[in-house]
VOGU-3710 file (C-alpha; in Angstrom, 3 decimals, decimal comma):
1> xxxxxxxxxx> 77,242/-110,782/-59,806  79,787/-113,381/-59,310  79,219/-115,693/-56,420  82,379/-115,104/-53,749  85,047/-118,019/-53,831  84,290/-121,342/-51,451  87,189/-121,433/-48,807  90,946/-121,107/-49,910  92,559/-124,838/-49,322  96,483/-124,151/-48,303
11> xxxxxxxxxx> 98,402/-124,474/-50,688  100,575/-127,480/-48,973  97,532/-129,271/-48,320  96,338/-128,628/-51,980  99,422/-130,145/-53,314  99,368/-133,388/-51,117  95,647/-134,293/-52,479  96,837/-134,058/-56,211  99,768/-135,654/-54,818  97,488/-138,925/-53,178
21> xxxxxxxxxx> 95,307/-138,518/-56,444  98,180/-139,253/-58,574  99,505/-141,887/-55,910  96,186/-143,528/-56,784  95,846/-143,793/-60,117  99,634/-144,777/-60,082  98,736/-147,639/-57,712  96,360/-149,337/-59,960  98,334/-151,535/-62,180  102,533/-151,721/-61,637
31> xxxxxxxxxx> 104,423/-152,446/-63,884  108,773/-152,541/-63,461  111,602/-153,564/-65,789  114,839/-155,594/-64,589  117,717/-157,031/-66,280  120,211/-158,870/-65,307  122,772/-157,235/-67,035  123,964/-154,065/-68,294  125,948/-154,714/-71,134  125,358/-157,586/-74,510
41> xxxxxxxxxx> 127,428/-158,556/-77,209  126,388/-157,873/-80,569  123,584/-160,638/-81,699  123,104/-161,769/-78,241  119,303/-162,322/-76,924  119,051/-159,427/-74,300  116,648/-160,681/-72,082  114,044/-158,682/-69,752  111,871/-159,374/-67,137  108,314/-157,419/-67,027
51> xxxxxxxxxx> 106,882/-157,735/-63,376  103,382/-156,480/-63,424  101,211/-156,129/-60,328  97,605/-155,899/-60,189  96,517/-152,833/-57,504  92,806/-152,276/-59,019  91,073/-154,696/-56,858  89,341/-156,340/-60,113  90,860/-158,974/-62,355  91,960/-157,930/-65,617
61> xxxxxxxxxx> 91,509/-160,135/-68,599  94,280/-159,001/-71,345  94,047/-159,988/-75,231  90,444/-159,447/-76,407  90,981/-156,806/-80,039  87,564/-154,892/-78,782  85,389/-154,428/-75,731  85,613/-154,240/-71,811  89,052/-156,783/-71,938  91,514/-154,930/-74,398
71> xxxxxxxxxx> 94,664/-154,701/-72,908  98,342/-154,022/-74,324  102,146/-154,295/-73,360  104,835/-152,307/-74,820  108,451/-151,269/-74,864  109,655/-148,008/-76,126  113,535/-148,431/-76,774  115,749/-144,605/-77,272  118,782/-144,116/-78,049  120,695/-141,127/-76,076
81> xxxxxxxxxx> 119,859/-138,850/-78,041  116,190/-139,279/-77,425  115,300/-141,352/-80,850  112,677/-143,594/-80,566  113,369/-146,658/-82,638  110,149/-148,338/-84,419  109,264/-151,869/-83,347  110,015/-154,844/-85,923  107,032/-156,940/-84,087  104,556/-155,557/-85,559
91> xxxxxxxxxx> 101,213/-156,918/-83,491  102,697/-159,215/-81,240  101,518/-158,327/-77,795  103,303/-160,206/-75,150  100,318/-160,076/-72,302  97,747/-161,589/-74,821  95,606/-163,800/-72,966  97,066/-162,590/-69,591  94,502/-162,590/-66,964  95,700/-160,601/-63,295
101> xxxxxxxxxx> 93,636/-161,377/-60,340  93,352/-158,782/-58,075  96,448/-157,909/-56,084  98,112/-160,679/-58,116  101,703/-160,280/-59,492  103,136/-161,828/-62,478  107,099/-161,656/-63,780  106,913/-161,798/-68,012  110,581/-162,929/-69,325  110,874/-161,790/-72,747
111> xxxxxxxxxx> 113,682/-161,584/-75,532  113,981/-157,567/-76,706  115,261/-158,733/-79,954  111,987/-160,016/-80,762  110,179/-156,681/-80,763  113,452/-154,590/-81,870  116,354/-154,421/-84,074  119,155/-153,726/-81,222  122,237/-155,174/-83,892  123,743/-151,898/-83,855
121> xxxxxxxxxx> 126,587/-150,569/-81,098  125,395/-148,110/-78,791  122,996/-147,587/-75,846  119,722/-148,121/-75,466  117,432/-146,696/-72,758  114,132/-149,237/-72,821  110,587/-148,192/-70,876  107,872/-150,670/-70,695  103,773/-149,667/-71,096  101,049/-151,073/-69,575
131> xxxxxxxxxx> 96,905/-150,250/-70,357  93,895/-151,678/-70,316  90,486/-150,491/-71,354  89,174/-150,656/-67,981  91,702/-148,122/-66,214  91,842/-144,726/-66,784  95,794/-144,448/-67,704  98,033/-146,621/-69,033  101,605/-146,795/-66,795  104,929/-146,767/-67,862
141> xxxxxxxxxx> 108,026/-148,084/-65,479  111,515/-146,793/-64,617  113,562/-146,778/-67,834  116,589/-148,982/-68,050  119,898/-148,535/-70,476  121,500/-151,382/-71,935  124,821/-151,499/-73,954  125,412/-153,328/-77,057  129,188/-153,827/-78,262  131,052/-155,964/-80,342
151> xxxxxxxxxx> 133,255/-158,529/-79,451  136,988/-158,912/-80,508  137,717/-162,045/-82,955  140,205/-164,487/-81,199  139,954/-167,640/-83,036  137,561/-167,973/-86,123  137,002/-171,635/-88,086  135,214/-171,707/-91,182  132,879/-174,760/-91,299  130,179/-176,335/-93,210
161> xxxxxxxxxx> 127,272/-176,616/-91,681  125,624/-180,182/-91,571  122,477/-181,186/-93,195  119,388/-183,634/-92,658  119,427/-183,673/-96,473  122,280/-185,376/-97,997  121,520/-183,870/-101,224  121,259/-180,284/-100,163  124,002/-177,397/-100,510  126,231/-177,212/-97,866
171> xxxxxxxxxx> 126,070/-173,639/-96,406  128,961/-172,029/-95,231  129,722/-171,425/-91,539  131,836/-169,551/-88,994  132,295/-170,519/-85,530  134,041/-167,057/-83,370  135,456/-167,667/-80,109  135,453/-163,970/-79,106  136,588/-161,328/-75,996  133,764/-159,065/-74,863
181> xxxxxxxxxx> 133,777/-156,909/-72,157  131,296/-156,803/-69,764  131,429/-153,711/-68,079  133,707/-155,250/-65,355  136,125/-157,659/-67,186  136,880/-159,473/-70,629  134,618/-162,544/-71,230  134,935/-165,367/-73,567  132,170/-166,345/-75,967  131,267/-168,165/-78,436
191> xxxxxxxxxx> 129,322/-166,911/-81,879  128,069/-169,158/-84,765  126,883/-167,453/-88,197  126,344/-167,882/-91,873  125,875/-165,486/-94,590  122,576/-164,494/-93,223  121,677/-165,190/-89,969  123,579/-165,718/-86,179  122,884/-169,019/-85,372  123,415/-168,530/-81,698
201> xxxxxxxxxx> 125,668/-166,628/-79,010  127,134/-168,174/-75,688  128,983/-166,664/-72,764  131,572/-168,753/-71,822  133,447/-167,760/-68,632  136,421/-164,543/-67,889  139,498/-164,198/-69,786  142,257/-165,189/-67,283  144,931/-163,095/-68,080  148,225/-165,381/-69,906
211> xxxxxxxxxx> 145,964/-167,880/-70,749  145,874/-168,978/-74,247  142,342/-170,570/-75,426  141,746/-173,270/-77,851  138,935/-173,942/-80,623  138,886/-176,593/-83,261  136,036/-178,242/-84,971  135,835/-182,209/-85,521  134,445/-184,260/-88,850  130,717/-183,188/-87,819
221> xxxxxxxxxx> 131,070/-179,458/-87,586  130,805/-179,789/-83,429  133,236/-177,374/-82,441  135,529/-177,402/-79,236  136,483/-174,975/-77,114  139,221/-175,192/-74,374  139,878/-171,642/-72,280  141,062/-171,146/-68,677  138,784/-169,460/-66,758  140,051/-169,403/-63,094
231> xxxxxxxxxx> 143,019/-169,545/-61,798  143,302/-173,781/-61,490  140,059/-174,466/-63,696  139,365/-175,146/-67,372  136,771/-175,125/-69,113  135,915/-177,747/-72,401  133,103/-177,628/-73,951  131,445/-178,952/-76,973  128,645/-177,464/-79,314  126,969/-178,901/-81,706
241> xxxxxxxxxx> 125,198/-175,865/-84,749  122,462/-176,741/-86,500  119,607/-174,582/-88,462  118,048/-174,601/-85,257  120,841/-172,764/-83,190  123,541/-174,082/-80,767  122,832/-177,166/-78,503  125,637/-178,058/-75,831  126,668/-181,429/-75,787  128,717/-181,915/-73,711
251> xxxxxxxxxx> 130,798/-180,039/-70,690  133,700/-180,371/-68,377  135,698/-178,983/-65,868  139,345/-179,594/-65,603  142,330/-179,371/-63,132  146,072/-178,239/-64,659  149,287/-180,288/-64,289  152,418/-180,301/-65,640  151,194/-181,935/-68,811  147,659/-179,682/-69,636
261> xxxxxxxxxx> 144,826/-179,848/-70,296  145,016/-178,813/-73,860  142,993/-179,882/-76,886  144,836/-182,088/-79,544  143,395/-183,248/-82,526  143,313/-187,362/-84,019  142,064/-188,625/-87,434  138,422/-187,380/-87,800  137,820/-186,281/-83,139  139,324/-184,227/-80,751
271> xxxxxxxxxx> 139,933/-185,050/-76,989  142,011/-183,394/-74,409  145,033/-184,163/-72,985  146,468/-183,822/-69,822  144,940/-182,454/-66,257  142,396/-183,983/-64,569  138,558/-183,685/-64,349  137,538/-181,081/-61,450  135,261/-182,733/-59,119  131,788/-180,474/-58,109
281> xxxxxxxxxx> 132,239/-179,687/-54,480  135,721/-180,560/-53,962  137,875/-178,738/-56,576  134,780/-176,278/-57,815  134,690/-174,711/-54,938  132,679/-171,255/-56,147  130,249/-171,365/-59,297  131,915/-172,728/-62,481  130,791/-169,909/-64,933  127,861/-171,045/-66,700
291> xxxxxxxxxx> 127,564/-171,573/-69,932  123,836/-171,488/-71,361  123,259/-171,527/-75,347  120,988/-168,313/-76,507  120,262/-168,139/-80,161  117,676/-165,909/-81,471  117,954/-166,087/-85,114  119,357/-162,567/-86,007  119,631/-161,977/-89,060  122,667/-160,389/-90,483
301> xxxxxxxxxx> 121,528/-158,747/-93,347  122,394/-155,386/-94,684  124,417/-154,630/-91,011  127,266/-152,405/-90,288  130,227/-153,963/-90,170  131,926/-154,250/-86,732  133,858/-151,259/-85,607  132,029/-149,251/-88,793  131,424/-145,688/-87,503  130,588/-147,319/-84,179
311> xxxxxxxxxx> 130,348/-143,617/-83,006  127,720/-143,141/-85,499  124,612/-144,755/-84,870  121,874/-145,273/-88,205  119,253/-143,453/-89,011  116,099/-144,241/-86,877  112,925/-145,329/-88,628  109,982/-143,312/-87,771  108,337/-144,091/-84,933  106,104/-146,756/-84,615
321> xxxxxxxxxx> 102,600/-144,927/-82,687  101,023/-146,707/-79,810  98,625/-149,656/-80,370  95,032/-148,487/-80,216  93,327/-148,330/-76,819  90,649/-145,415/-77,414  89,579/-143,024/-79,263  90,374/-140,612/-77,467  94,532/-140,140/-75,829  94,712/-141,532/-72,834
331> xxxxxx> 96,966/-140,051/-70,071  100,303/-142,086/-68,919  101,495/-142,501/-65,453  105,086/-143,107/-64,754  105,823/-145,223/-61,827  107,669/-143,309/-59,190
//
């Protein structure tokens, strides 16, 4: 004979213990995603921040490939219509050798393009993982979408790019001062490639609308860029493009007059002419838009040309499955 039922729990009480339970296994290990923007050019390092806080009340050693301190990070990057994409990083686990003291917090900065292949147009909706052999779940974060687009070609140089050996081929190069749209407003910027790989992208400041930019190149492939990008401010700058990337060398703000500035070209340099240099504090009175070399090393092989059935993203690869943690599945908590 069956035994007779222990007392009946309501069922709004019911629900707030599994909801506490779930609270609590949620609480053990955060982990959040932020960027600081929404939308990239094509090629440009779209960089994340991981913050990861540490709710278990134990330190957690990350890194070790068996036993009590195995621990992982991962992204899982969609596309709208719910493709997963496979990771190019095979193995690389960005909290190896991590160690989280209890109740400690840690931000993580990483470049997506190291663990993806995000060259095409499109969206992206990205979700970070978290788990460790010593918790019972692994934890995912909010998702976040990001927008890749192409820019549109204003000025393009073809250059040679220099090298250490003076006996080695000269590769061909192309220096792009592009207009990309942010979301918000067209933006200038800068894009250096070869045949084979994007030596490095930079944002330079808004298109100010009337305003016609300049770009030249001198004797040793530096390249020079003159655009307005506030109402009484210009900005020059000059790159230099190696293997390596792009490394500013120099940069400067400058007033118009009735003569400039504008960038003329002498016998083997460039300089500007005309206006005069804006002084910080007195004529830059907000933030000068900053101008911070990214390069990545993209490579540019086999990739859809821009504008190429943009609406048509490839084929994803079959997913890549989650790294190893047990034997057995392991249940995933999504932070609220």
């Amino acid at each position: 004979m069956l035994s007779e039922p222990g007392p009946k729990i309501p069922r709004l009480l019911w629900c707030g213990l599994v909801a506490l339970a779930i609270s609590s296994a949620q609480a053990q290990l955060s982990v959040s995603l932020k960027t600081d923007r929404k939308h990239y050019l094509r090629y440009e390092p779209i960089e994340i921040t991981v913050h990861l806080r540490n709710y278990s009340g134990n330190t957690l050693i990350f890194g070790d490939e068996e036993g009590a301190n195995r621990g992982y990070l991962r992204f899982i990057v969609e596309r709208p219509q719910g493709q997963e994409m496979r990771p190019t990083g095979r193995g690389v686990n960005p909290v190896t050798d991590l160690i989280l003291g209890a109740g400690e917090s840690r931000q993580i900065a990483l470049n997506l393009n190291h663990f993806f292949d995000l060259r095409a147009e499109g969206s992206y909706v990205v979700t970070a993982q978290i788990g460790h052999q010593r918790l019972p779940s692994d934890f995912r974060s909010q998702p976040i979408s990001i927008d890749v687009r192409e820019g549109v070609p204003v000025i393009t140089r073809n250059l040679g790019l220099p090298q250490v050996d003076g006996g080695a081929e000269i590769k061909a190069l192309t220096a792009s001062l592009l207009l990309f749209h942010d979301g918000e407003g067209w933006q200038y910027c800068l894009r250096a490639e070869t045949d084979d790989v994007v030596l490095g992208t930079v944002r330079l400041g808004p298109q100010i609308a009337g305003s016609q930019p300049q770009m030249d190149a001198d004797a040793a492939s530096d390249v020079h860029v003159l655009v307005q990008v506030q109402s009484r401010l210009f900005l020059y700058a000059v790159y230099g493009i190696s293997d390596t990337g792009i490394r500013l060398r120099q940069q400067r703000y400058y007033k118009p007059d009735e003569y400039g500035p504008r960038l003329t070209q002498a016998p083997g340099y460039l300089k500007v002419v005309g206006g005069s240099v804006a002084q910080e504090g007195v004529d830059l009175q907000s933030k000068a838009p900053a101008t911070v070399p990214a390069s990545d090393g993209t490579p540019r092989t086999a990739l859809p040309e821009p504008g190429a059935n943009a609406a048509t993203p490839p084929e994803p690869e079959p997913a890549t499955p989650s790294p190893p943690t047990d034997d057995q599945p392991r249940p995933v908590r999504a932070e609220p």
